[in-house]
FITI-237656 format. One line per 5 residues: their letters; for each residue x, y, z of C-alpha. Coordinates in steps of 0.02 Angstrom, whole numbers, always signed. Layout:
REM FITI-237656
A	X Y Z; ...
END
This chain:
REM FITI-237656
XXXXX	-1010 +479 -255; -1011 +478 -52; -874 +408 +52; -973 +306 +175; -855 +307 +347
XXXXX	-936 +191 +468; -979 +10 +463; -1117 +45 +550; -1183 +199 +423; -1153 +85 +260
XXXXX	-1259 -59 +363; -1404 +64 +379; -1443 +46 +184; -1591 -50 +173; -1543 -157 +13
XXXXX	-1373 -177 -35; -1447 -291 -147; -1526 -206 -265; -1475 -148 -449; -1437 +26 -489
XXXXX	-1268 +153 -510; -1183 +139 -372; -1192 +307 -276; -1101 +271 -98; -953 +179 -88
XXXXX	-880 +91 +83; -689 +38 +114; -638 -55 +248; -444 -69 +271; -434 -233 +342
XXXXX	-269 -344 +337; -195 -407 +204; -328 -341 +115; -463 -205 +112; -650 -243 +66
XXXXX	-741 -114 -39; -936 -105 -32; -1057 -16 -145; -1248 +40 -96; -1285 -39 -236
XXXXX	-1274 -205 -377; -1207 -107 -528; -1329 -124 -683; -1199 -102 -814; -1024 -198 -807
XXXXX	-970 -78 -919; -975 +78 -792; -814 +120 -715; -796 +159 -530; -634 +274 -499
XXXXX	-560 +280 -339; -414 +382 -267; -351 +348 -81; -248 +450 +9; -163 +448 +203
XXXXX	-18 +507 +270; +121 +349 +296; +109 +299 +486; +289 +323 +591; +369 +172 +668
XXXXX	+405 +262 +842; +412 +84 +918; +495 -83 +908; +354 -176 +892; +274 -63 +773
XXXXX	+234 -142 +564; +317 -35 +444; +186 +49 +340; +264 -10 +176; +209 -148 +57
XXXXX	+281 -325 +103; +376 -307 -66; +451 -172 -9; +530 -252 +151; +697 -335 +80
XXXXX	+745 -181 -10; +717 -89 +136; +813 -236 +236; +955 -227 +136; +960 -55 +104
XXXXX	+983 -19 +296; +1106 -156 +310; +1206 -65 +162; +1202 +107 +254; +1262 +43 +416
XXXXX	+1401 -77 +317; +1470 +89 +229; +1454 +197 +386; +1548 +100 +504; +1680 +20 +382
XXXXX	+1621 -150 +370; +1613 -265 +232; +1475 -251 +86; +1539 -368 -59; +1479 -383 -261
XXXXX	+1354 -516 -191; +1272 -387 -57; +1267 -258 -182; +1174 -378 -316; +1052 -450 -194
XXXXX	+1015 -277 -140; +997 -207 -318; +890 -353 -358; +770 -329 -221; +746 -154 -260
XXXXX	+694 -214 -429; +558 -332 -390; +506 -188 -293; +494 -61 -400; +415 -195 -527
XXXXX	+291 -239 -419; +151 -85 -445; +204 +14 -599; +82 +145 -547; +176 +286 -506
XXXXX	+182 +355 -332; +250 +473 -223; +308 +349 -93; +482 +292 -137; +655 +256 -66
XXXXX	+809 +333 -137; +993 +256 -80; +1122 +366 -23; +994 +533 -4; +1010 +607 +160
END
């Protein structure tokens, strides 16, 4: 299957329309979600289409940079920062810190059970 990697390639097919095995595929990573495009209207709805994407995570080198993480992955990450700084410079992180923080990471970690390389791990420097 070809990776199609301009908008304006995949809008040179004549007729996206027509019904066949899809043979080009199109993704484009718009926000909050991508849109995937085929050449063609699959015959079968029993034919499987396996994708795998991969990119390196972007760097926040700015303030007003995103953070290249999934939005479920923000509290955790919130907190997680919050509990770092609390234990570096000796201020206060109670019970109810600690369970909001381990609860976040939870829904996190919950939220795509596919496993991944991308992860964060407390207390690793």
């Amino acid at each position: 299957m070809e990776m199609l990697r301009t908008v304006t390639t995949y809008e040179a097919i004549a007729d996206k329309s027509a019904s066949g095995t899809p043979g080009v595929v199109f993704y484009e990573p718009t926000l909050p979600a991508g849109w995937l495009s085929l050449d063609t209207e699959p015959i079968d709805v029993t034919d499987v289409l396996r994708l795998t994407y991969v990119r390196p995570l972007e760097d926040v080198d700015a303030s007003t940079d995103d953070l290249d993480y999934p939005q479920e992955w923000f509290s955790p990450l919130a907190l997680g920062l919050a509990r770092q700084i609390a234990l570096d410079y000796g201020a206060t992180w109670g019970q109810q810190h600690e369970m909001l923080y381990k609860e976040a990471l939870l829904v996190a970690q919950q939220a795509n059970p596919e496993v991944s390389d991308a992860y964060f791990e407390p207390g690793r420097e």
